[in-house]
C-alpha positions in Angstrom: 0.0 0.0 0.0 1.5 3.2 -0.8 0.7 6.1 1.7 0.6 9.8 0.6 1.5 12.8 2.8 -1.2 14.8 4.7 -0.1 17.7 1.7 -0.4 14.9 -0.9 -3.3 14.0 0.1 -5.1 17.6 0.8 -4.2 17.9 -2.8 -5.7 14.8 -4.3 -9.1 15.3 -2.2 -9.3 19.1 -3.5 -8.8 18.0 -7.0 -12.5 16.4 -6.6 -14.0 18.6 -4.1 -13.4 21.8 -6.2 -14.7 19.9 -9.4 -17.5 18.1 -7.8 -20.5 19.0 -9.1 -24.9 17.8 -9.7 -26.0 18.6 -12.3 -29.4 19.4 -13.4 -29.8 20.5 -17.0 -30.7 18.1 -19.7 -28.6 20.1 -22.2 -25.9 19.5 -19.8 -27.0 16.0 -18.8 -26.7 15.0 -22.2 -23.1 16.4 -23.0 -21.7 14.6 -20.8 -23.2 11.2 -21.6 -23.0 11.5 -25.6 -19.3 10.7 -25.4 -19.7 7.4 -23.2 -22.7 6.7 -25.6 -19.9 7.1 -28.6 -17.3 5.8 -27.8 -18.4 2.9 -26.0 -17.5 3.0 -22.7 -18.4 0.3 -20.1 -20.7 1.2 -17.3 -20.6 -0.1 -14.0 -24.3 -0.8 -12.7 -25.5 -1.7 -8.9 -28.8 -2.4 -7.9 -30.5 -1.8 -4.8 -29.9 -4.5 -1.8 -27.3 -6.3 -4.5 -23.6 -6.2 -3.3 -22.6 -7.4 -6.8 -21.5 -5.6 -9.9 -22.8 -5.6 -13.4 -21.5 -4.1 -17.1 -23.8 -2.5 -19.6 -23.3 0.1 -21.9 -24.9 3.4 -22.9 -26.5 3.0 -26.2 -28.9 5.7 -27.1 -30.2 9.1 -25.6 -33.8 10.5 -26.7 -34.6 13.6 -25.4 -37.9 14.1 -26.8 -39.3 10.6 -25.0 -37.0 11.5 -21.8 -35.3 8.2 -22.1 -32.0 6.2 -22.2 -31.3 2.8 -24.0 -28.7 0.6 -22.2 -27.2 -2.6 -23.1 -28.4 -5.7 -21.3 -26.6 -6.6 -17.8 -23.7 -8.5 -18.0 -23.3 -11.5 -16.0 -26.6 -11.9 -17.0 -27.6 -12.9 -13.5 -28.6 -9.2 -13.2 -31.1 -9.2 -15.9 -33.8 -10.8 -13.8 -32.8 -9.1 -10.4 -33.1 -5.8 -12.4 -36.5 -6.4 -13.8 -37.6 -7.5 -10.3 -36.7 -4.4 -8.7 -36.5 -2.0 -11.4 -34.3 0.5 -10.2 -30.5 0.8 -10.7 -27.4 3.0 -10.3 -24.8 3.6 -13.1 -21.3 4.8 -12.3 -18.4 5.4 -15.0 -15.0 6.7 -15.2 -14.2 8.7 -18.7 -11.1 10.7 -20.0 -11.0 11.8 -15.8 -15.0 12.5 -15.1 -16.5 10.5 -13.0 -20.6 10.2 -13.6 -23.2 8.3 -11.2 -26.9 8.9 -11.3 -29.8 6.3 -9.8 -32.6 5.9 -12.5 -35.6 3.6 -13.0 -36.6 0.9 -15.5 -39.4 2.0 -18.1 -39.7 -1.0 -20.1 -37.0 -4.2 -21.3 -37.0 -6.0 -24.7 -34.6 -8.1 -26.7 -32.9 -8.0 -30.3 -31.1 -11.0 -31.9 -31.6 -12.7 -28.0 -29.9 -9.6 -26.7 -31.7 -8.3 -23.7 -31.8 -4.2 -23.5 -33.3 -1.5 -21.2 -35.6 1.4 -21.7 -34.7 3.2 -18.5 -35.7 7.0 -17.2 -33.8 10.2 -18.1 -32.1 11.5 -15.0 -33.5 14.2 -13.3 -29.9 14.8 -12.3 -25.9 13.5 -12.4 -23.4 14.0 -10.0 -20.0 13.7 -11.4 -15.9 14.4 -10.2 -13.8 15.7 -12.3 -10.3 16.2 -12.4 -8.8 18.9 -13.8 -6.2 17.5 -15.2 -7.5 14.9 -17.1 -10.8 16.5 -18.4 -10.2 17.9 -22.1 -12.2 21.3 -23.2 -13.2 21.1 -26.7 -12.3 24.7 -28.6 -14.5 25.8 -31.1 -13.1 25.7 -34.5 -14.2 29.0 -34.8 -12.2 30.6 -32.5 -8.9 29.6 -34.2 -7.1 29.8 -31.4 -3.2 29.4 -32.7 -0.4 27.3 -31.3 3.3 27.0 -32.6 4.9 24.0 -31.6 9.1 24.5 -31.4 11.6 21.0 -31.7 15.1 21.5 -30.6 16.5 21.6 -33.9 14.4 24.8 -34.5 11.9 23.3 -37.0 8.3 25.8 -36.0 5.2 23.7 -36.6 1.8 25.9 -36.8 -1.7 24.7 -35.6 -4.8 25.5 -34.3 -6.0 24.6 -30.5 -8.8 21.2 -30.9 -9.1 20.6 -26.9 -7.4 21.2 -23.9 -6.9 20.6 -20.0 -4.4 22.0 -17.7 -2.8 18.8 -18.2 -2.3 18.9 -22.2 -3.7 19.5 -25.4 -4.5 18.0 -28.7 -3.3 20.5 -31.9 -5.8 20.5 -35.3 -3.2 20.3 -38.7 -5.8 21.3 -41.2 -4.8 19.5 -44.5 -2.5 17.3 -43.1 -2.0 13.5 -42.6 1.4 13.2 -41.4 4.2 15.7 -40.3 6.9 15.1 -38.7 5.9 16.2 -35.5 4.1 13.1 -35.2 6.4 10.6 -34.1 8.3 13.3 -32.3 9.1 11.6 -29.1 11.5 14.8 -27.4 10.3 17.5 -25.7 9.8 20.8 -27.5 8.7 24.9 -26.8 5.1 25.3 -27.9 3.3 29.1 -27.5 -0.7 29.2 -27.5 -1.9 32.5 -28.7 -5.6 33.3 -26.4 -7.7 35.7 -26.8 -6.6 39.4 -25.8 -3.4 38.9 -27.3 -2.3 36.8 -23.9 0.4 33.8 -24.9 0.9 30.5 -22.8 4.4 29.7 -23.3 5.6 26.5 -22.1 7.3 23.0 -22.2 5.0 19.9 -24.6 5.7 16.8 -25.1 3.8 14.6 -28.1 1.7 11.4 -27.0 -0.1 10.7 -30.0 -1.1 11.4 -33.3 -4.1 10.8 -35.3 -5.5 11.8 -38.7 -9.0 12.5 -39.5 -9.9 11.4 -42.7 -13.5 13.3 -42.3 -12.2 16.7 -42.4 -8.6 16.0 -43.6 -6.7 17.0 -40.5 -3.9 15.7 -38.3 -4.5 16.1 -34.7 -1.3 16.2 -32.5 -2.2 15.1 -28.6 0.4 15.4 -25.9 1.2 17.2 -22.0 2.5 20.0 -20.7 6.0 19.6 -18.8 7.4 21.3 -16.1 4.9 23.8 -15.7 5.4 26.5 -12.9 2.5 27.6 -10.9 1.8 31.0 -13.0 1.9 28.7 -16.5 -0.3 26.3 -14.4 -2.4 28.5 -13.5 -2.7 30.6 -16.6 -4.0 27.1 -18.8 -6.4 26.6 -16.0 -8.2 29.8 -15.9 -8.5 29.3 -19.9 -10.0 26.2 -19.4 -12.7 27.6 -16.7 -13.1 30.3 -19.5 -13.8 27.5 -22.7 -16.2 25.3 -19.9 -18.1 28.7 -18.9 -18.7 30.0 -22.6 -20.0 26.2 -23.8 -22.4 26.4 -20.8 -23.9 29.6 -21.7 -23.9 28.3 -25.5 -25.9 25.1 -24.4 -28.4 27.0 -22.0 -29.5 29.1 -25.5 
């Protein structure tokens, strides 16, 4: 068991507490469970006065009917105990959010001998998220610049796709490959905000990935040895992009 100091740990806890957050808005609600519906993710579900565990996963959201499709249980011992009591919890972890909410079953049916559940729309979600980990979308129409800098001087111009105080992910427009991608040192990048305020500081590339969809190379990666104003500085931005699509979404 490794044991963290009392500042360790004061640390850790307040990187939840200060993110913690219910959540009430179905715009909302649904923002943050279209990803798990899209990419797949598995879903932890408990069911009252069970101590045991079950997987399902999220596959479609109707807002107009107020209701949620999910995958049948898996071990499939939890099918019947679920239609007995008809009332279940579902917890994830995703890209650093973790989401629970408690909702009841509407109706169950099968396809191809594959059991799936009609459940309620949650009134509400609690979720934790870690500020770190949690990647902010940027609108494409904010062309928000960032010149990425390797040691031998070679200057690589993009435009910001997401980011977290932990990292970011770069859009190449028109670009499948550079040779940034498999660029495994660490180089100077500079992200040009708004008002003409820069975030100069230390990245390092993770991964690469092109988008055959739109033509672009997006370039994914973390920040390095950032001090507490440069940490700071990405984290305000990021409270900035997460306040703006909030007031888009309550349009």
């Amino acid at each position: 068991m490794v044991d963290r100091s009392p500042a360790q740990r004061t640390t850790a806890d307040n990187d939840y507490t200060q993110q913690y957050e219910t959540v009430t808005s179905t715009a909302r609600i649904s923002m943050v469970l279209r990803p798990l519906m899209e990419k797949h993710a598995i879903i932890t579900a408990t069911l009252p006065g069970s101590s045991h565990f079950f997987n399902t996963t999220l596959l479609s959201i109707d807002l107009q009917d107020a209701t949620i499709t999910i995958d049948g249980l898996h071990p499939p011992e939890g099918h019947a105990l679920f239609l007995k009591i008809g009332r279940l919890t579902l917890h994830t972890t995703y890209e650093g959010v973790e989401v629970n909410f408690t909702v009841n079953l509407k109706r169950s049916d099968s396809e191809n001998n594959m059991a799936f559940y009609v459940i309620d729309f949650p009134e509400s979600i609690r979720y934790l998220q870690r500020r770190n980990a949690f990647r902010v979308p940027v609108s494409a129409a904010k062309e928000i610049t960032v010149e990425i800098k390797t040691k031998d001087g070679t200057l690589f111009t993009g435009e910001l796709s997401d980011i977290s105080a932990g990292g970011m992910c770069v859009r190449f427009a028109k670009k499948k490959e550079i040779a940034l991608s498999n660029h495994t040192a660490e180089t100077q990048c500079c992200i040009y905000l708004p008002d003409k305020r820069k975030i100069r500081c230390v990245f390092k590339v993770c991964h690469s990935n092109y988008l055959e969809t739109n033509n672009s190379l997006h370039i994914g990666g973390s920040f390095e040895h950032l001090d507490k104003t440069q940490r700071r500085t990405i984290e305000r931005f990021v409270i900035e992009l997460q306040r703006l699509a909030r007031k888009s979404l309550a349009r």
